[in-house]
C-alpha positions in Angstrom: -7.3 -21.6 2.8 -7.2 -18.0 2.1 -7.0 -16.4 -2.0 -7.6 -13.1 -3.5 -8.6 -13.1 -7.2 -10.5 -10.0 -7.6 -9.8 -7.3 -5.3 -13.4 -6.1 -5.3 -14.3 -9.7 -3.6 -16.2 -9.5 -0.4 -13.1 -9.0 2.0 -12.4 -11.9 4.2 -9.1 -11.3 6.1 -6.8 -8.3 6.1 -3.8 -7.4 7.4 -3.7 -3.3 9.0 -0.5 -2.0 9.6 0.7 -0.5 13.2 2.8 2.6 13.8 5.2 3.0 17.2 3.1 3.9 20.3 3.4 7.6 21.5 5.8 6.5 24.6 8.1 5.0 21.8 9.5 8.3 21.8 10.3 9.1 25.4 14.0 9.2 24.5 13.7 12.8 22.3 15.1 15.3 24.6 13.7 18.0 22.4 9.9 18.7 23.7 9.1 20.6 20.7 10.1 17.5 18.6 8.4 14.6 20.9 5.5 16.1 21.8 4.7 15.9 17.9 6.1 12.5 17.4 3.7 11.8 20.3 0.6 13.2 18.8 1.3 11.6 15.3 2.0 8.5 17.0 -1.6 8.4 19.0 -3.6 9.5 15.8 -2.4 7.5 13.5 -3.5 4.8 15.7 -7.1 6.2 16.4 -7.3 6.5 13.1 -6.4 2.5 12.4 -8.8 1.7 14.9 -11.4 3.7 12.9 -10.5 1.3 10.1 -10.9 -1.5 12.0 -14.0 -0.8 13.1 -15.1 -0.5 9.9 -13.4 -3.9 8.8 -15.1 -5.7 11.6 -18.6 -4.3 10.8 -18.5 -6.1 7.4 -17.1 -8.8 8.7 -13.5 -8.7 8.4 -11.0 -10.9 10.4 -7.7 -8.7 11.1 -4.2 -9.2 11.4 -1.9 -7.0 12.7 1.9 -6.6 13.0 3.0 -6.4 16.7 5.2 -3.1 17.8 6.9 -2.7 21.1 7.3 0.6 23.2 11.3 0.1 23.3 12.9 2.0 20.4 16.4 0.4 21.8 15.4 -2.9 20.1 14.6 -1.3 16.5 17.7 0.8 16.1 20.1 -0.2 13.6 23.2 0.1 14.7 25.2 -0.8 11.5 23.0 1.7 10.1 23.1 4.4 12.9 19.1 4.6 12.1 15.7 3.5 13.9 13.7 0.7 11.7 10.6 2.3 9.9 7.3 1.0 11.9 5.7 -1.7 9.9 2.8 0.7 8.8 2.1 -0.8 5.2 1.9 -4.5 4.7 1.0 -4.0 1.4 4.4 -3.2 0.3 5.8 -6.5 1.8 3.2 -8.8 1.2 0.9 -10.1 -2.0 -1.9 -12.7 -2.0 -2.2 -14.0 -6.1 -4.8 -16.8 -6.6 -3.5 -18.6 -3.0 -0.2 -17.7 -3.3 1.4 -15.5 -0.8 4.3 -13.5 -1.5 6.3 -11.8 1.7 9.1 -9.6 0.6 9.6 -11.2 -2.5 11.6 -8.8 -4.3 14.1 -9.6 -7.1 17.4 -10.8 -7.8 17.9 -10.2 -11.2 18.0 -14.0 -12.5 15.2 -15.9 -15.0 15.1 -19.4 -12.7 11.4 -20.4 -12.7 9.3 -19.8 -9.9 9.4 -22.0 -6.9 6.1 -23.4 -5.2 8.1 -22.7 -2.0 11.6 -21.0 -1.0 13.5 -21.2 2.4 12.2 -19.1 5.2 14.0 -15.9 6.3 15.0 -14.3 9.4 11.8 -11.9 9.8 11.2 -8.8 11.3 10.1 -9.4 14.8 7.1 -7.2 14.2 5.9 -9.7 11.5 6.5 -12.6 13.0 2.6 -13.2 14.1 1.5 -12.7 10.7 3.7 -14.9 8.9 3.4 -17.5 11.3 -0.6 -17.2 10.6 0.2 -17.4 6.7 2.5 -20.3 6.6 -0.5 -21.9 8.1 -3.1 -20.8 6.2 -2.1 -19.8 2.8 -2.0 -23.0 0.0 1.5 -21.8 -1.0 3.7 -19.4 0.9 6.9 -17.9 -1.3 9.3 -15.6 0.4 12.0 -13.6 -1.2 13.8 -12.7 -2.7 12.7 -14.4 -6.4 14.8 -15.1 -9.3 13.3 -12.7 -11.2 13.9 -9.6 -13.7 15.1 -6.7 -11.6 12.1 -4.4 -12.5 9.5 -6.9 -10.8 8.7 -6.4 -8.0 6.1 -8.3 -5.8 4.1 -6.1 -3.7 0.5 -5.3 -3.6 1.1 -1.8 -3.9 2.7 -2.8 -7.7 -0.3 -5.1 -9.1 -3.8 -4.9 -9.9 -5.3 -7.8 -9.8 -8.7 -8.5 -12.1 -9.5 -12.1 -12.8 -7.5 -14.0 -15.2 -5.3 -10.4 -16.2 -2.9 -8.9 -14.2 -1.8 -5.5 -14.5 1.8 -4.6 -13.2 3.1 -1.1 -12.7 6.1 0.2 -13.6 9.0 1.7 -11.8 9.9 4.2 -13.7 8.6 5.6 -16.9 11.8 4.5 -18.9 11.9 0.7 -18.2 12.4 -1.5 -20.4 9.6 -4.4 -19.6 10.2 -6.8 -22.2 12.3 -9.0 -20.0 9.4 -8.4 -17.2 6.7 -9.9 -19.5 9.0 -12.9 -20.5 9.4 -13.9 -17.1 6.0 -13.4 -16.1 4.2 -15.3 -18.6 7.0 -18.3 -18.7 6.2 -18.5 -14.7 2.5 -17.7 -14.7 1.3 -18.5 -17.7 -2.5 -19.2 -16.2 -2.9 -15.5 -16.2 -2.6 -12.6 -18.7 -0.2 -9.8 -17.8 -0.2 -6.5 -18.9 2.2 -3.3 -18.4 0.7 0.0 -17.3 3.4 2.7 -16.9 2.8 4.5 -13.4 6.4 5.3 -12.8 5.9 3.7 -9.2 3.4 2.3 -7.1 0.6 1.8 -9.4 -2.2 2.2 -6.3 -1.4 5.3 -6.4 -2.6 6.3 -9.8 -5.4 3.9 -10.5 -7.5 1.9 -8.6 -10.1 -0.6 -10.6 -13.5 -0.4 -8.5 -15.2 -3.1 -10.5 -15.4 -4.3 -13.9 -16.2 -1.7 -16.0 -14.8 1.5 -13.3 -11.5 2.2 -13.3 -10.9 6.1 -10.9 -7.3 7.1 -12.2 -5.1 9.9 -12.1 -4.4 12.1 -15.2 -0.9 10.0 -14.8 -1.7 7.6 -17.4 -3.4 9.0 -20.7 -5.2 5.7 -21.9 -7.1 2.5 -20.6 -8.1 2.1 -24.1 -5.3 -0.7 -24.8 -5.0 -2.0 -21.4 -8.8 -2.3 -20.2 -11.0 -1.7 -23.5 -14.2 -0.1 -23.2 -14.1 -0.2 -19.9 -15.1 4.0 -18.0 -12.2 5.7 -16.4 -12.6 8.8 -14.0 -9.9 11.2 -13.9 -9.3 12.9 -11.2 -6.7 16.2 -9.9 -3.6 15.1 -8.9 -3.7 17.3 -5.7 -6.7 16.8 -2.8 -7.1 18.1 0.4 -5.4 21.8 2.0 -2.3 21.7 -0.2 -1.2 25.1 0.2 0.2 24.9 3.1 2.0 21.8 1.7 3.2 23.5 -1.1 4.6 26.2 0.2 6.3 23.5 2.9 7.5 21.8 0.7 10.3 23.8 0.0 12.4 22.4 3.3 11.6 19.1 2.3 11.2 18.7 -1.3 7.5 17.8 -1.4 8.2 14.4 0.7 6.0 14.6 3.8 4.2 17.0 5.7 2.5 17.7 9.0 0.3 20.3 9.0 0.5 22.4 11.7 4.5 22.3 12.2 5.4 24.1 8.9 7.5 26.6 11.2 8.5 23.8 13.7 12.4 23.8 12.5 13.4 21.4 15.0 11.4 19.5 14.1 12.2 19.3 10.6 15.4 18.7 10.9 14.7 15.7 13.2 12.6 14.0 10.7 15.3 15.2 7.9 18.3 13.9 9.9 17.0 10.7 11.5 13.7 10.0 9.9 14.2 10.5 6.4 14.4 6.5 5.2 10.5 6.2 6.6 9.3 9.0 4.3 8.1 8.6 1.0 7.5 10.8 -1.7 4.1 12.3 -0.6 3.8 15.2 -3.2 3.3 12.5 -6.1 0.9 10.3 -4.1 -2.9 11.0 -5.0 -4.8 9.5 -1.6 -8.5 9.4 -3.5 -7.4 6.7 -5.7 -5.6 4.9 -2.7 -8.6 2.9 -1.5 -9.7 -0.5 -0.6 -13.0 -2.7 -1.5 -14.6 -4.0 0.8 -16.7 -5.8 -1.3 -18.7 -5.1 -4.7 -21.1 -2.6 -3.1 -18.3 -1.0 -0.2 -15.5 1.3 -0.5 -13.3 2.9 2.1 -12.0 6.1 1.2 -9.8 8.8 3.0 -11.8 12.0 2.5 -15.1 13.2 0.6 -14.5 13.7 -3.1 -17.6 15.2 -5.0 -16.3 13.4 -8.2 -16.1 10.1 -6.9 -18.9 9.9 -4.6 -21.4 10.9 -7.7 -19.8 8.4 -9.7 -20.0 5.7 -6.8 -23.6 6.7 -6.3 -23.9 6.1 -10.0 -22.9 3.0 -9.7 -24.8 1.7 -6.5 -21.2 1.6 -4.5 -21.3 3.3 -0.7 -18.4 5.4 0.1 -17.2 4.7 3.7 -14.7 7.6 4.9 -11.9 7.0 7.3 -9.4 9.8 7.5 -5.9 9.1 8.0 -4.7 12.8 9.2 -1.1 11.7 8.9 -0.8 10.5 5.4 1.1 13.4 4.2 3.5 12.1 6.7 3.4 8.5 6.5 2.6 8.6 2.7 0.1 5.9 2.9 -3.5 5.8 2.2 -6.1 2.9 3.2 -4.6 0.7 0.3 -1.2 1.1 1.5 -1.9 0.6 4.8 -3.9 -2.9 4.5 -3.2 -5.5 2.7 -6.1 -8.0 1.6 -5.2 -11.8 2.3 -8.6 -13.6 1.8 -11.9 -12.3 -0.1 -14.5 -14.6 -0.9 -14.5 -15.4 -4.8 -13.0 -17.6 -7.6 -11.2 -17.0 -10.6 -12.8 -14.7 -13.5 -12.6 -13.7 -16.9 -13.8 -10.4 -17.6 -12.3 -9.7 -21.3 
C-alpha cells in the first residue's frame, strides 16, 4: 500500500502532470498566436520528460494523467472556456500517513472525517490515476470534506514532517481558530501547526530535512513553528526578471513568456481565453518549489549559488531540471508532481 510521512522519504511513486500536445491547438487561426501555443506545448513536455528521466534513474514508478489531441472534448460550454490541462496534481491530490485525498476541498461544515466518501464524476484526464489509487492507497477520501472553509487539502497547502503538520494559510488575515479545531478533533494522531504564507505554502518554504528549512523572506520566523531548527532565506525574485517586470504591466505580473513581450495577439489570447489557467506568477518563488527525492537528492529548477552551497553543506545533491515555461504555467517541480508513496514510517522529530 502506498504512504508518505516525511516528504524527504526515498520517493517511491509519483504522479507528473501532462500539458495539451502542440496539435491541441490546430484550431487557432491566428499563426502568430499558435505557433507559440505550439512551442510552449512541446517544451513543456520535453521538459516533463527530463523529470522523468530523472525520477526513473532513482527509481521512481510514474503516474501520469492522460490528455487527448481534441480540444472539442475539453471545452466548457456552460462556461464558453477550454478546461486547464491537468499540469499539477499536487493541487488536486494529497497522500497523509496512507490516506489519499483527491479534490477534497471544503464545504464549510464540522462533521468528522470519513474513512471513505462517495466517488465523483472525475475528469477524464484523471481517470487512470484514480483508478490506480482506489486500488492501491489503504483509504481513498474524495471531496469535498465537511470541513472549515479555510482548509484546504492539497499538497501544495501542507508540509508534512513526521508526527506535525504544518498548514498554510490562504490569506494573511484568516482567522484559523476554527481550522485547528477541526483538525485536531479529526486527526488528533498528528500535531498541526499554522504558518501564515497567504497561499500555497510550497511556494514560500520547503523543509529539506530535519534541521533545513530554504524559505522565502515571506515568513519572518521559524522560531515558534520549527525551533532551532536553520532556515535559508532567499530573494523573492530568480531568474531574467526584467523582462518580466516590465511585462508585467499588460498582465499584472500573472504569467509570462519570454520572448513574446511585444506579441499583442498573443496576449490578448491568453487574456481573453486563457486567463482561468494562469496563476499568479509574480508572487511565486520557483527555488523553494522543489521536490526530494530522497534524503541525499533534490530536484531543482535552476542553479542557485545560495542553495547549492548550503546543499553541499549538508551532503544533499542538487539535480536541475528546468521548466522554461513556469512563468507561464506557474508551477515548479513541486507543483507539478505530486508524491504518492516514499519509503518510510512515521516520525517524531520535536
Amino acid at each position: 500500500m502506498y504512504s508518505v510521512y516525511q516528504h524527504w522519504d526515498p520517493l517511491e511513486v509519483c504522479i507528473v502532470g501532462a500539458s495539451y500536445p502542440p496539435e491541441f491547438y490546430s484550431f487557432i487561426t491566428n499563426s502568430r498566436v499558435r505557433l507559440v501555443m505550439e512551442r510552449i506545448a512541446q517544451e513543456t513536455e520535453e521538459d516533463y520528460q527530463e523529470l522523468i528521466k530523472l525520477l526513473t534513474r532513482f527509481g521512481v514508478e510514474v503516474l501520469r494523467p492522460e490528455v487527448g489531441s481534441d480540444w472539442r472534448p475539453y471545452y466548457n460550454q456552460q462556461a464558453n472556456k477550454i478546461n486547464s490541462p491537468p499540469m499539477y496534481p499536487r493541487d488536486y491530490s494529497l497522500m497523509l500517513g496512507n490516506r489519499w485525498f483527491w479534490r477534497a476541498w471544503p464545504t464549510g461544515g464540522s462533521q468528522p472525517l470519513p474513512d471513505t466518501m462517495p466517488a465523483v464524476n472525475h475528469d477524464p484526464m484523471w481517470h487512470t490515476i484514480v483508478t490506480e489509487m482506489k486500488q492501491r492507497a489503504d483509504r481513498y477520501i474524495t471531496g469535498p470534506l465537511a470541513c472549515p472553509d479555510t482548509l484546504s487539502w492539497d499538497g501544495a497547502m501542507l508540509t508534512r514532517v513526521g508526527k506535525d503538520l504544518y498548514h498554510g494559510t490562504h490569506n494573511y488575515k484568516e482567522n484559523t481558530e476554527s481550522k485547528l479545531a477541526w483538525l485536531n478533533a479529526n486527526l488528533p494522531e498528528y500535531r498541526h501547526h499554522i504558518v501564515n504564507t497567504g497561499g500555497h505554502s510550497d511556494g514560500v518554504f520547503c523543509v529539506v530535512k530535519p534541521g533545513l528549512i530554504i524559505s522565502t523572506y515571506d515568513i519572518e520566523s521559524y522560531a515558534e513553528s520549527f525551533p532551532g531548527w536553520e532556515v535559508v532565506y532567499i530573494p523573492n525574485t530568480t531568474g531574467d526578471m526584467q523582462k518580466f517586470n516590465e511585462f508585467k504591466n499588460k498582465n499584472h505580473g500573472k504569467w509570462w513568456v519570454p520572448g513574446e513581450e511585444l506579441n499583442d495577439d498573443f496576449t490578448d489570447f491568453v487574456e481573453s481565453w486563457l486567463g482561468h489557467w494562469m496563476g499568479y506568477a509574480e508572487e511565486t518563488v520557483f527555488d523553494v518549489n522543489m521536490l526530494m527525492l530522497d534524503p541525499d537528492n533534490i530536484a531543482v529548477t535552476a542553479y542557485n549559488e545560495t542553495l547549492f552551497r548550503k546543499f553541499e553543506q549538508h551532503g544533499i545533491t542538487p539535480h536541475i531540471v528546468n521548466l522554461r515555461h513556469r512563468y507561464f504555467w506557474d508551477g515548479g517541480l513541486h507543483c507539478c508532481t505530486s508524491d504518492v508513496s516514499r519509503r518510510g514510517t512515521l516520525q517524531d522529530f520535536f
